[in-house]
C-alpha positions as a Markdown table, in Angstrom:
| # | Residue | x | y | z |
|---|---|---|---|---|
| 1 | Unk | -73.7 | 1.5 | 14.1 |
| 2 | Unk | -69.9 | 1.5 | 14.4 |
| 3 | Unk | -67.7 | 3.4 | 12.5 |
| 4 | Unk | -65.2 | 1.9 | 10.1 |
| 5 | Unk | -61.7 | 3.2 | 10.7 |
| 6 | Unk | -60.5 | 5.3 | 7.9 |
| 7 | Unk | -58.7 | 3.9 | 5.0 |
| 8 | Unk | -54.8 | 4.4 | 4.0 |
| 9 | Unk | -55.9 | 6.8 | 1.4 |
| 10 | Unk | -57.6 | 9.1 | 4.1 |
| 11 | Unk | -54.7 | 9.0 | 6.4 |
| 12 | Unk | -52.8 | 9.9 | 3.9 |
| 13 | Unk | -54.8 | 12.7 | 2.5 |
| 14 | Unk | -54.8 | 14.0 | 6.5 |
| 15 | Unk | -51.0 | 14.3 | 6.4 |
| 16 | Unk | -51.3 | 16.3 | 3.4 |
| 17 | Unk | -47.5 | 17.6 | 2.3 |
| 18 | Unk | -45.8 | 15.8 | 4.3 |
| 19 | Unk | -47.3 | 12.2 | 2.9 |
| 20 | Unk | -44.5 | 10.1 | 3.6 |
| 21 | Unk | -45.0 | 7.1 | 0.7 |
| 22 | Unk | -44.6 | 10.3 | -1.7 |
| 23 | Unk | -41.4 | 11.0 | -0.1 |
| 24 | Unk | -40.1 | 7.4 | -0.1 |
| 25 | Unk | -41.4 | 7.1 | -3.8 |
| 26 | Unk | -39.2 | 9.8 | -5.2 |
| 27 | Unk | -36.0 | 9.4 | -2.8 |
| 28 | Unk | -37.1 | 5.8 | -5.1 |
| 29 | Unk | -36.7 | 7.3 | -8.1 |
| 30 | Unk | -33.5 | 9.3 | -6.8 |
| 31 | Unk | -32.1 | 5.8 | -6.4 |
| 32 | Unk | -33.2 | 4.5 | -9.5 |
| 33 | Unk | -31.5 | 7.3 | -11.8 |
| 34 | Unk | -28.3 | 7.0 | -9.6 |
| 35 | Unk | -27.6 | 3.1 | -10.0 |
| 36 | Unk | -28.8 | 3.7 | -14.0 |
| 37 | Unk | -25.9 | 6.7 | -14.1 |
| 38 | Unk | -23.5 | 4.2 | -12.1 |
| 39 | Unk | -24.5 | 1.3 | -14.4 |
| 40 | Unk | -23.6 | 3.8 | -17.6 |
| 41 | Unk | -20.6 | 4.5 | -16.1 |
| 42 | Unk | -19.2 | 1.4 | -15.0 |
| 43 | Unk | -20.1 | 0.1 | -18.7 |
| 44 | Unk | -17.8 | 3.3 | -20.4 |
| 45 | Unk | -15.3 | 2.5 | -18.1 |
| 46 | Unk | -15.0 | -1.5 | -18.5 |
| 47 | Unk | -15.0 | 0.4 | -22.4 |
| 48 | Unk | -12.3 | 2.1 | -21.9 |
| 49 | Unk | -10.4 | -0.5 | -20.4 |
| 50 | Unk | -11.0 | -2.7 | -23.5 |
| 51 | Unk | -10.0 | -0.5 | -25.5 |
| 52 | Unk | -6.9 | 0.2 | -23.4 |
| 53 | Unk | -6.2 | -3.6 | -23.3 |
| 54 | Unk | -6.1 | -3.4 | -27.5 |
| 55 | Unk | -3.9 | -0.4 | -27.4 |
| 56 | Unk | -1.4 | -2.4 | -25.3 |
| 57 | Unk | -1.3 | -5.4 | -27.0 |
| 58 | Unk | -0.3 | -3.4 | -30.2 |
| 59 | Unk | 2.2 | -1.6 | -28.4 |
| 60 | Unk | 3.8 | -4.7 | -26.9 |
| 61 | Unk | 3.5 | -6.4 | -30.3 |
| 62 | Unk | 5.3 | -3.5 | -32.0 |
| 63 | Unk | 8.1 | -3.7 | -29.6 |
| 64 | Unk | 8.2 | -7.3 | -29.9 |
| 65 | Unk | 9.0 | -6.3 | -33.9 |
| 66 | Unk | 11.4 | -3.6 | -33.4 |
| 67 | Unk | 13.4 | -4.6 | -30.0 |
| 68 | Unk | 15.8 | -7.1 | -31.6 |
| 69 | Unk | 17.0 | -5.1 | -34.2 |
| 70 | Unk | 17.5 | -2.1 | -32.2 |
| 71 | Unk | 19.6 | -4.1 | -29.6 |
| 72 | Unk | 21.3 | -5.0 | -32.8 |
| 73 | Unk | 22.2 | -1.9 | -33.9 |
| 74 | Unk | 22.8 | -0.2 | -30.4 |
| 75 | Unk | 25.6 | -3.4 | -29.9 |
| 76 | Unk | 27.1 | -2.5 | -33.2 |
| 77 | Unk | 27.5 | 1.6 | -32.7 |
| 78 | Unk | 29.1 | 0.3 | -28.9 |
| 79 | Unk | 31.6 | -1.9 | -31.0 |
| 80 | Unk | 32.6 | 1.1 | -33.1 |
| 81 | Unk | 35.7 | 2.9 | -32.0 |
| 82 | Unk | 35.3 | 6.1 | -30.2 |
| 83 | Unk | 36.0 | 8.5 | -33.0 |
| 84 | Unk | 34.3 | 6.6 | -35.6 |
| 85 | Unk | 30.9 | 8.8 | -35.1 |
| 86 | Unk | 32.8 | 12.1 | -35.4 |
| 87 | Unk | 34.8 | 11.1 | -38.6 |
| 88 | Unk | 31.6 | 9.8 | -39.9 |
| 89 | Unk | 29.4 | 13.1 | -39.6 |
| 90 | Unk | 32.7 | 15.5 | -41.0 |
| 91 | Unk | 32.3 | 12.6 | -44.1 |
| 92 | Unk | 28.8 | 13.8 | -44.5 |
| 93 | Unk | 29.5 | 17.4 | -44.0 |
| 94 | Unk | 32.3 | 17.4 | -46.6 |
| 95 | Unk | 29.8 | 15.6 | -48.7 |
| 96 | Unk | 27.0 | 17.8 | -48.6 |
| 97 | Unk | 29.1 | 20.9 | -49.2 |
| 98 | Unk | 30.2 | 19.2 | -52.5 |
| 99 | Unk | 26.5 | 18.2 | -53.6 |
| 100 | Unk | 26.0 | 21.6 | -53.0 |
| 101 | Unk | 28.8 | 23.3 | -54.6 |
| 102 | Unk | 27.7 | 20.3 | -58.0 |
| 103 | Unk | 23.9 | 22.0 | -58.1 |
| 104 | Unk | 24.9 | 25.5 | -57.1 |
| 105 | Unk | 23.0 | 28.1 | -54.8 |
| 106 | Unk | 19.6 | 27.4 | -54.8 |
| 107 | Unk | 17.3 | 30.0 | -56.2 |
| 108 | Unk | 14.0 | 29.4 | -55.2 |
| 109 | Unk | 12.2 | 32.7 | -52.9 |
């Protein structure tokens, strides 16, 4: 009677260590993990970039609020004559040395 050749599982278990299917099956898993850490990674940075997208559009909409009166103001201070600013702040200084003179030294340690 003939033999039968042998099966997968006893050409296998001849290679012994060096069974190749084991090799494939966890360079396998190796892949696996890798595209599930890429996955996680694409998914907090398409986060990040959402929430980098909200953070601009309520910058952009608070310099939509505040741009028109600033140019306002700067067109105003570029209208004033040159010395206005100076005279202005030795107002306030004279000012504040006569609040402060009114109330007196203050005491407080």
């Amino acid at each position: 009677m003939a033999e039968t050749p042998p099966g997968l599982t006893e050409l296998l278990n001849l290679l012994g260590a060096a069974n190749p299917v084991a090799a494939l099956t966890k360079n396998l898993d190796n892949l696996k993990r890798g595209v599930e850490s890429l996955v996680g990674a694409v998914q907090s940075f398409s986060s990040t970039m959402e929430s980098l997208q909200a953070t601009s559009q309520r910058i952009t909409a608070l310099l939509d609020e505040i741009e028109e009166p600033i140019r306002h103001v700067a067109q105003q201070l570029a209208a004033l004559p040159p010395d206005a600013i100076p005279n202005a702040v030795a107002n306030l200084d004279r000012l504040a040395g006569a609040v402060g003179k009114l109330f007196g030294p203050s005491t407080s340690a």
